[in-house]
C-alpha positions in Angstrom: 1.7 20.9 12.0 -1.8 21.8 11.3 -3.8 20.6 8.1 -3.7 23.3 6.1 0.3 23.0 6.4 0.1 19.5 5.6 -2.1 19.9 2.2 0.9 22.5 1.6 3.2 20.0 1.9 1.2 17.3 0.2 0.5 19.5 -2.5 4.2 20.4 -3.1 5.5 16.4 -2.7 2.6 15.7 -5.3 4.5 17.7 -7.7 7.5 16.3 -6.4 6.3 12.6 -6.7 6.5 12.7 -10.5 10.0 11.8 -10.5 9.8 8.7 -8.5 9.2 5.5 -8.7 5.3 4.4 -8.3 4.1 2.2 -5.9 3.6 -1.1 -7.8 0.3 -1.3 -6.5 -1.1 1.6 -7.8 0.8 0.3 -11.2 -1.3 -2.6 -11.1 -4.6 -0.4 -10.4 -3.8 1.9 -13.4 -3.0 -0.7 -15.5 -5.9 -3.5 -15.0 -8.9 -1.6 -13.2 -9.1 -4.7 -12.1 -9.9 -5.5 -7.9 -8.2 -9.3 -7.6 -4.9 -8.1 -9.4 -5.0 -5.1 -6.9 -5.5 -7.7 -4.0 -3.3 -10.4 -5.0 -0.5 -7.9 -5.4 -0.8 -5.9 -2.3 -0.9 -9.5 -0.4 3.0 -10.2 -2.7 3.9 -6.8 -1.3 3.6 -6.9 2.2 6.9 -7.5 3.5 9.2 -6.9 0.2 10.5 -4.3 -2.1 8.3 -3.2 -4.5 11.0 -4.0 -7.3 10.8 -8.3 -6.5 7.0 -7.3 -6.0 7.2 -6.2 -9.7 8.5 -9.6 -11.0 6.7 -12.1 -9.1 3.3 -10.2 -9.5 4.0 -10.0 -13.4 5.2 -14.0 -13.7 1.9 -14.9 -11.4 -0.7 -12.9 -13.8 1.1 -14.1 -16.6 -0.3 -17.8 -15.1 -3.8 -16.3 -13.5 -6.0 -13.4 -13.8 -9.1 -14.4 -11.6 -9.5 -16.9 -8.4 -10.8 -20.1 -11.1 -7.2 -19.3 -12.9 -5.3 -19.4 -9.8 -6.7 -22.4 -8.0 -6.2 -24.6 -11.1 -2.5 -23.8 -9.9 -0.9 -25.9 -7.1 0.9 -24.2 -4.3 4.1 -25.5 -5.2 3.6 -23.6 -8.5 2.5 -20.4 -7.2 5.7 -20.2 -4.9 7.9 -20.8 -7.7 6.3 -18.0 -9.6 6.1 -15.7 -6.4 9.7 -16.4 -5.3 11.5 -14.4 -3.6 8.9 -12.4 -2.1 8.8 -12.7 1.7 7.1 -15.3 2.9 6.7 -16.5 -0.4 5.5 -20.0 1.0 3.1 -18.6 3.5 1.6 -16.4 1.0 1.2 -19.0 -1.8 -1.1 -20.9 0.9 -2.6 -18.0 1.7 -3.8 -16.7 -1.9 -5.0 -20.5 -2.7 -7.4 -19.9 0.5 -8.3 -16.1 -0.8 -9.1 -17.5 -4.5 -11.1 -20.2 -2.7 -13.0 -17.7 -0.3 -14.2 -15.4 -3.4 -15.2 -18.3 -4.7 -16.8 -19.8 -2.3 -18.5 -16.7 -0.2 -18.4 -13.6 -3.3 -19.2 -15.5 -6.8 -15.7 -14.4 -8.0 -15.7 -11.3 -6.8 -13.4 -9.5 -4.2 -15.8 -7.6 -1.5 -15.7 -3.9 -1.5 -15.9 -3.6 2.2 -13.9 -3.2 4.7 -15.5 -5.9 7.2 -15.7 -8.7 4.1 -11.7 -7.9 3.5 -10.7 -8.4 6.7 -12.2 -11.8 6.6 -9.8 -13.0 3.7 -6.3 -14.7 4.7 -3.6 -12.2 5.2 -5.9 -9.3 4.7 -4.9 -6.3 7.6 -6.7 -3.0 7.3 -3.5 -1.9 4.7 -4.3 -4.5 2.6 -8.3 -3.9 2.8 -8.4 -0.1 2.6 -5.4 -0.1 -0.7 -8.0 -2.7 -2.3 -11.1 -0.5 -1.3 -9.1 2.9 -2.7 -7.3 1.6 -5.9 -9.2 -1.3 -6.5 -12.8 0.2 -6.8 -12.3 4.1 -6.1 -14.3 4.1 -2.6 -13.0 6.8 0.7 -10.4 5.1 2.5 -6.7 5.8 3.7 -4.1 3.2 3.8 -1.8 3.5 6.2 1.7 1.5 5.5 5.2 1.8 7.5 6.0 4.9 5.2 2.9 6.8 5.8 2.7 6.2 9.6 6.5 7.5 9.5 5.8 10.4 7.7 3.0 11.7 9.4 4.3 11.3 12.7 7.5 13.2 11.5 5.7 16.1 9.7 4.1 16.5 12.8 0.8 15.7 11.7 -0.2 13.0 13.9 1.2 11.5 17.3 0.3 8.1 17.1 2.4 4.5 18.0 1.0 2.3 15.6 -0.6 2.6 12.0 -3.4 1.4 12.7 -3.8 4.7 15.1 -2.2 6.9 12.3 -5.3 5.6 10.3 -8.0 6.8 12.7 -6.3 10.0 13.5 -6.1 10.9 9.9 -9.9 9.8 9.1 -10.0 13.0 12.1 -8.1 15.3 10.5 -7.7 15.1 6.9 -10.0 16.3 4.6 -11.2 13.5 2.2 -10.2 14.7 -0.9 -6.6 14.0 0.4 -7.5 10.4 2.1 -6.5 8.1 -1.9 -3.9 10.7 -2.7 -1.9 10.1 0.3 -0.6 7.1 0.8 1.1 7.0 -3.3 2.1 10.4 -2.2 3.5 9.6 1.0 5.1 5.9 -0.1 7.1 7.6 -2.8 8.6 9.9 -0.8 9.7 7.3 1.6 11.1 5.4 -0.6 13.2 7.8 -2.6 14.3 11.0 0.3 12.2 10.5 3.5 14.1 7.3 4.5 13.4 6.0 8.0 17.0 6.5 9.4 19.0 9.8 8.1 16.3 10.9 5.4 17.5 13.5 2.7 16.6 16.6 4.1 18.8 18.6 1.9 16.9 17.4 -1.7 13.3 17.6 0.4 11.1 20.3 -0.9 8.8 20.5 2.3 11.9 20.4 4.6 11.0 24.0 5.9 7.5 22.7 7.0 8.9 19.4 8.5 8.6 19.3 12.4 11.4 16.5 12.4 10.1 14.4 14.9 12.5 11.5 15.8 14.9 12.9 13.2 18.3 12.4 14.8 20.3 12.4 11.7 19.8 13.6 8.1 21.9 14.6 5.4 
């Protein structure tokens, strides 16, 4: 698939996208403006469905809004409020050592760079670029398990690893496209472009689908 095939079939899943669900996420983003809430709810997401994401993101901001608010909080409250996210106990230890971090290092503040992000507990480039994108508007593309799926079976990129989807769409992709796609992308994987026997019969870019690793559909 070349590029100007895949903003096609961008283009056309953008349209498409308005019917699903949105990434919670983004939700958050849209909702607060608001950097830390963007963080903290990427870190509940990693790991579970974006539905208990929802829940425990929405019962934890109901407690705490900035890093002060959350570390007056003690771990064993934080996982009761963050329950039944995966990893819920590893995470609660992890997002009293984030608050403490901003705290500590940033005023406050979350960083809005990539090399300060990484630096925070639990943070992978996922985490950092959604936080650099949603979170305070800057050029960066965040590569989950749906987006390095998709790509790959477009026929976009030929890459093992997101990570490697990442850099090979920094190549290719034009910028304009580089926010857009991973709420485009993450949509569609949840709702028709599952990762065993997607719905290829209700997807609108099925004709410019190269099917990679497709061995079943219906």
């Amino acid at each position: 698939m070349d590029t100007a095939t895949m903003i096609r079939a961008l283009e056309i899943l953008q349209k498409e996208s308005k019917k699903w669900q949105v990434p919670i996420v983004t939700l958050v983003a849209e909702r607060t403006n608001d950097p830390f809430r963007v963080l903290i709810s990427t870190l509940l997401s990693l790991r579970t469905k974006d539905e208990v994401t929802t829940e425990s993101s929405r019962r934890l901001f109901a407690r705490a809004t900035t890093p002060n608010e959350l570390m007056r909080l003690t771990a064993a409250e934080i996982r009761t409020l963050i329950y039944p996210v995966g990893f819920y106990k590893r995470k609660a230890e992890n997002l009293i050592r984030v608050s403490s971090l901003l705290l500590d290092r940033h005023q406050g503040r979350v960083p809005d760079t990539l090399d300060e992000l990484l630096l925070l507990p639990g943070v992978g480039r996922k985490t950092a670029n959604l936080v650099l994108t949603l979170g305070f508007g800057k050029p960066g593309i965040c590569v989950d398990t749906h987006v390095h799926r998709i790509s790959n079976r477009l026929g976009y990129v030929n890459t093992k690893t997101p990570e490697k989807t990442e850099f090979a769409l920094r190549e290719k992709l034009p910028p304009e496209w580089w926010i857009p796609i991973n709420d485009i992308l993450v949509a569609f994987g949840q709702a028709l472009c599952k990762p065993v026997s997607p719905w290829c019969s209700l997807c609108q870019v099925r004709d410019l689908c190269e099917k990679h690793n497709v061995e079943r559909s219906r």
